[in-house]
C-alpha positions in Angstrom: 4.5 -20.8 -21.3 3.2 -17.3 -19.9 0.7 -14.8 -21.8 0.1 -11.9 -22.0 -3.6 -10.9 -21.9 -4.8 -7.1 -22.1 -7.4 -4.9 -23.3 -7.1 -3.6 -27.0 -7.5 0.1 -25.3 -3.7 -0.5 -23.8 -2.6 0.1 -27.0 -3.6 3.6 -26.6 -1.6 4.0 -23.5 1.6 6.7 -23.2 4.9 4.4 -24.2 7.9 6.1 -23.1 10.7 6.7 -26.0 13.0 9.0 -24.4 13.2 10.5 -20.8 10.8 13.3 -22.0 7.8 10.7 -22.2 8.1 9.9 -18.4 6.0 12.8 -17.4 3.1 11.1 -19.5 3.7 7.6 -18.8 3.4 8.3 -14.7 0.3 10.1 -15.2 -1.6 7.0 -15.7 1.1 4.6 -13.6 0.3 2.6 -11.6 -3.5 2.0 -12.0 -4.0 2.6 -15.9 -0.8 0.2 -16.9 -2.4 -2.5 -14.4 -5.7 -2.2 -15.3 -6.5 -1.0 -11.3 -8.9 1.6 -13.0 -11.3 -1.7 -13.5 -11.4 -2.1 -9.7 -13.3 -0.4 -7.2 -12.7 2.8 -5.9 -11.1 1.5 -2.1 -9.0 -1.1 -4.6 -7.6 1.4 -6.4 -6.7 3.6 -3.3 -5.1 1.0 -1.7 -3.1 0.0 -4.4 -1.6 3.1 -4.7 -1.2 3.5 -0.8 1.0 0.3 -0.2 2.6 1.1 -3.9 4.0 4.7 -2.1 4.9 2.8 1.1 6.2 0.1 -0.2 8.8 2.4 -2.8 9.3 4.2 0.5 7.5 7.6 -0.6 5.4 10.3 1.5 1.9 8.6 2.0 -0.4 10.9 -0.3 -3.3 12.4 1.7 -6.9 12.3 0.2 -6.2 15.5 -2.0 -3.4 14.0 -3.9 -5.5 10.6 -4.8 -7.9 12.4 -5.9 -6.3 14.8 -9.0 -4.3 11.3 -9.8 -7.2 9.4 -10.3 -9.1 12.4 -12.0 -11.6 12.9 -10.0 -13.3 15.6 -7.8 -12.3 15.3 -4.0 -15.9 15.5 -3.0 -16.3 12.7 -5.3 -13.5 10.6 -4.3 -15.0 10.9 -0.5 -18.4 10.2 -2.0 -17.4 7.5 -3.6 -15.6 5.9 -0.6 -18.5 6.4 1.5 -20.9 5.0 -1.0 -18.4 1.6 -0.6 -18.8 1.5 3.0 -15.6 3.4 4.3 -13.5 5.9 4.2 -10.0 7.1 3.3 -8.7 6.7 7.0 -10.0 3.3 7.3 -8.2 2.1 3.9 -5.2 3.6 4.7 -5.5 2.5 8.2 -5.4 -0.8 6.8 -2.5 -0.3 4.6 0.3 1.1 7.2 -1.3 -1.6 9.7 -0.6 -4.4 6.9 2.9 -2.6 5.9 4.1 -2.4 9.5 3.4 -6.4 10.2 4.7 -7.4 6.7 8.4 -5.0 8.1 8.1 -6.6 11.2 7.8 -9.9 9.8 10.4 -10.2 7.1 12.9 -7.4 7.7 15.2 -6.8 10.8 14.2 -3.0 10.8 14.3 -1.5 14.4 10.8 0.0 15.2 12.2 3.7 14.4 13.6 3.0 11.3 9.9 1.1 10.2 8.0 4.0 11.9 10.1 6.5 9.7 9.2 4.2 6.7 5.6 4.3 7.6 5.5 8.2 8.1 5.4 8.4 11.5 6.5 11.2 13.0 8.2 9.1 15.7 8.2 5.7 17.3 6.3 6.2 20.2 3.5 7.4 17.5 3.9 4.5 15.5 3.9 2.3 18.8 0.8 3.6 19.8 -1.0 3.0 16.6 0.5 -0.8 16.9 -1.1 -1.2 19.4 -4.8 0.3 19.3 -4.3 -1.9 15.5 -3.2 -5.7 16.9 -3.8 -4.9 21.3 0.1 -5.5 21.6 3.4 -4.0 21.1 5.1 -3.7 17.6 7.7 -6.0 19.8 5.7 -8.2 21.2 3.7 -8.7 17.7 7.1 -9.6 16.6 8.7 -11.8 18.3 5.3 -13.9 19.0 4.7 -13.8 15.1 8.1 -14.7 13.9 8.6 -17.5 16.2 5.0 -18.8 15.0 6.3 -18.6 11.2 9.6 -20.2 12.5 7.8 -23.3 13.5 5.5 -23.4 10.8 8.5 -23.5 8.3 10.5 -26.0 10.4 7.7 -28.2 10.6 7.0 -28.1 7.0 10.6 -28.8 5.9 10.6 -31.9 7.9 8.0 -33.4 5.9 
């Protein structure tokens, strides 16, 4: 059995009907069809940060996450400040979280997850591996993957 449980105001939201109602339907997607928009600010901004890398689109700066949430620039960097951190340091987070969940589960050579990530080149995205974990993307890798390797063996012979 699954339900479905969402706030009477959802009813309000855009529906789309034809490809003409797209337009209004993105304007509040992701965070006002998810209900993000009841989260805090640095929720919200890492939400849409990991939604753009993970559908492998340009990482928007602080400018762009601004208008889509509706607010004032100022205010979004007020706001982010009054939470205890700051746009760099959630999206920081986000390509460092992204880059270990591609090294982890996909067979992506360090370029091609670099150019996922918006690097401008490997050695960049190797440098920022590093001052992030204090090891190679490489090294990160193979020590991690052969940790989850034995971690899953070990569980299947229960």
């Amino acid at each position: 059995r699954y339900n479905l449980v969402f706030d009477r105001s959802a009813l309000d939201l855009p529906v789309v009907r034809s490809q003409g109602d797209f337009a209004e339907f993105f304007a509040v997607f992701p965070c006002g069809v998810f209900e993000l928009t009841a989260n805090s600010l640095p929720q919200q901004v890492a939400a849409l940060l990991h939604a753009a890398i993970r559908q492998s689109e340009t990482v928007p700066g602080q400018a762009a996450l601004a208008a889509s949430l509706g607010i004032p620039l100022s205010t979004f960097r007020r706001h982010l400040a009054d939470s205890d951190t700051s746009f760099r340091e959630i999206r920081e987070r986000c390509l460092r979280d992204n880059a270990e969940q591609l090294l982890l589960r996909t067979k992506l050579g360090i370029a091609d997850i670099a150019a996922q990530l918006g690097f401008s080149d490997a050695s960049a995205f190797r440098r920022a591996f590093r001052h992030w974990v204090g090891v190679s993307p490489r090294t990160w890798r193979e020590s991690n993957v052969a940790t989850q390797a034995a971690v899953s063996a070990s569980a299947k012979a229960r």
